[in-house]
ROLORO-170032 format. One record per residue (C-alpha): x negated, y negated, z; residue in one letter. Coordinates in steps of 0.5 Angstrom, whole numbers. Each point is the difference from the previous one (the first is absolute). Layout:
<recs>
REC	X	Y	Z	res
REC	X	Y	Z	A;
...
</recs>
This chain:
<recs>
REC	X	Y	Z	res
REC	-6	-74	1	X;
REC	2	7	-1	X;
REC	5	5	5	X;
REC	-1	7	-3	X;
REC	3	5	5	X;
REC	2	7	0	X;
REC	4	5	4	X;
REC	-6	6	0	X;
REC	-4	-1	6	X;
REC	-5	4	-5	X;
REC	1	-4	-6	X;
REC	-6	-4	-3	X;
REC	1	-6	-3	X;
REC	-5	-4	-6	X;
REC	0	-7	-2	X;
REC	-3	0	-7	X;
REC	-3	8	0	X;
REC	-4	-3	7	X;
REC	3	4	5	X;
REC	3	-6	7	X;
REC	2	5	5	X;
REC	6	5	2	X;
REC	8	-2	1	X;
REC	-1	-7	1	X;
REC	-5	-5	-3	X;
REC	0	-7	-1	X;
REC	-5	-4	-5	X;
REC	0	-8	-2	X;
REC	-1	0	-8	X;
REC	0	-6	-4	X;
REC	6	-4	-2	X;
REC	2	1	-8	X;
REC	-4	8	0	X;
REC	3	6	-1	X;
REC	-2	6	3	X;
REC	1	8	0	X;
REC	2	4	6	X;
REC	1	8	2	X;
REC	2	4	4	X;
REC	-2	7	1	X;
REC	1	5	5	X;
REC	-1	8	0	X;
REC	7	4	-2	X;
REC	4	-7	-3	X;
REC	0	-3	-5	X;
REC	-5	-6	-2	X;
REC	3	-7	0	X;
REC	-3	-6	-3	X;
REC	2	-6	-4	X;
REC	-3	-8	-1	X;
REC	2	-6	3	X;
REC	-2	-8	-2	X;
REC	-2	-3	7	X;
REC	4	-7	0	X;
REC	1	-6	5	X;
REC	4	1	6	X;
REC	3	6	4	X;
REC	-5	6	0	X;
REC	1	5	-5	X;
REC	3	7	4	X;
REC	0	7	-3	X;
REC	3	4	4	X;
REC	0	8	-4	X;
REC	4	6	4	X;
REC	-5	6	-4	X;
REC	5	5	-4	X;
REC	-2	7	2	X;
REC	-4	5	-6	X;
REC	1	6	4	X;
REC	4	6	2	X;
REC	1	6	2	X;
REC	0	8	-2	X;
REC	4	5	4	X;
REC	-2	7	-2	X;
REC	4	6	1	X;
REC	-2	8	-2	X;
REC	5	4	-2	X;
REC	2	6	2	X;
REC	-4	-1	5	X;
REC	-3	-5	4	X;
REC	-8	0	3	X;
REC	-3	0	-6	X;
REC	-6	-5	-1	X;
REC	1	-6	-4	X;
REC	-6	-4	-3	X;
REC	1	-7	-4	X;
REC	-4	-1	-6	X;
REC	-5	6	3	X;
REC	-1	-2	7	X;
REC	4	4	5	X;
REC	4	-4	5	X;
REC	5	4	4	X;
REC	5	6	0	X;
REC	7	-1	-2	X;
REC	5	-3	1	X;
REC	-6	-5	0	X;
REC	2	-7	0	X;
REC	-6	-6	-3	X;
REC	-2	-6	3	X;
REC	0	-6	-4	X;
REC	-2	1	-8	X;
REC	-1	-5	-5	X;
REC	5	0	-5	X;
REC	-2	6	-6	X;
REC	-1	6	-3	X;
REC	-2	6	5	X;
REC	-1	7	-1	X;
REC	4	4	6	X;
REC	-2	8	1	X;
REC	1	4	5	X;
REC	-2	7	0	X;
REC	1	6	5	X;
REC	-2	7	1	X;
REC	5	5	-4	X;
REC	3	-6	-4	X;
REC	-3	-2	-8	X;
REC	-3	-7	2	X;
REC	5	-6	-3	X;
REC	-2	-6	-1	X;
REC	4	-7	-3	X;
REC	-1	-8	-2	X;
REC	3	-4	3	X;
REC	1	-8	1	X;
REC	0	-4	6	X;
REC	4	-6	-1	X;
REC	-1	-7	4	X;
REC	5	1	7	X;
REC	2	7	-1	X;
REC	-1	8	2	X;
REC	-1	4	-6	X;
REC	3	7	1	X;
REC	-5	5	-3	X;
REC	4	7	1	X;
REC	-5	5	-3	X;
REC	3	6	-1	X;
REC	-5	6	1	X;
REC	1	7	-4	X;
REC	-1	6	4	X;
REC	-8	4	-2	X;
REC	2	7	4	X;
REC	4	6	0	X;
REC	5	2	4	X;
REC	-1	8	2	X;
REC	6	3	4	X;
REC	1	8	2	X;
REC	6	1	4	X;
REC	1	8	3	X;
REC	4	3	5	X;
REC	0	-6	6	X;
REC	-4	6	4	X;
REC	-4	1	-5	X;
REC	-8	-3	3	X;
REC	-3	-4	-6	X;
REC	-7	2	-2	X;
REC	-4	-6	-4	X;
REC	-9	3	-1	X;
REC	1	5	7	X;
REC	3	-6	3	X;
REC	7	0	3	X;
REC	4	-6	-3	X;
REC	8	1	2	X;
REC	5	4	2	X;
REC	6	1	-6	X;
REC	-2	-7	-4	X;
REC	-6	-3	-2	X;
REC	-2	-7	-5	X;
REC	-6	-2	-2	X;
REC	-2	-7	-3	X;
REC	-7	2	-5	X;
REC	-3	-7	-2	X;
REC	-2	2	-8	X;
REC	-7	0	-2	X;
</recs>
């Protein structure tokens, strides 16, 4: 008689690569064989091993699954709103915070208006936030007039400022 359980309601549990059921399975298997078992849930790590069924008490496998995921946390400097993609898919703006990744490598970029677009790889690790800070390089000129604080500032016939004015240009 064979006991496999697991602490993952979700985790599928086969007995010989034949699938037997989800968190707990029992299966009577003849005296003197020996068996495969394994267990596999999304975002942890596959368990698996053999077991010889002898007479006596139950065999009983009881697995805790370890996890194979982590997370990124992404921040824009020097500014924050930009968009954030991960491995070409836009998911969020920054400050941006991911829902469970399975343990590897992404391509993280964020990208705003004004800014050259930065983009890094990054590993998330089993159980861990991955701090991906990716600093944006300014793509504007900053155009400033400054005049007699009474003067009216005049930009194509439009009035803009009195004595000071700063104009931010994205370049083209």
């Amino acid at each position: 008689y064979l006991i496999i359980s697991s602490d993952r309601e979700d985790a599928e549990i086969y007995i010989d690569d034949e699938y037997v059921g989800d968190k707990e399975v029992s299966k009577t298997l003849n005296i003197g064989t020996t068996h495969t078992w394994r267990m596999e849930c999304k975002y942890y790590h596959t368990e698996s091993g053999s077991v010889e069924i002898t007479e006596g008490d139950p065999i009983v496998v009881e697995k805790k699954m370890r996890p194979a995921y982590g997370y990124i946390e992404v921040e824009s400097t020097p500014e924050n709103g930009a968009l954030v993609y991960i491995d070409n898919e836009r998911v969020g703006k920054t400050p941006f915070k991911t829902d469970k990744l399975e343990s590897g490598e992404y391509v993280v970029k964020v990208v705003k208006e004004m800014y050259k677009q930065a983009e890094q790889k990054f590993t998330v690790v089993d159980g861990q936030t991955t701090k991906a800070v990716l600093n944006m390089e300014p793509n504007f000129v900053k155009v400033t007039v400054n005049t007699d604080v009474e003067a009216d500032i005049y930009i194509n016939n439009e009035l803009k400022a009195k004595g000071s004015w700063t104009l931010n240009q994205a370049m083209r």
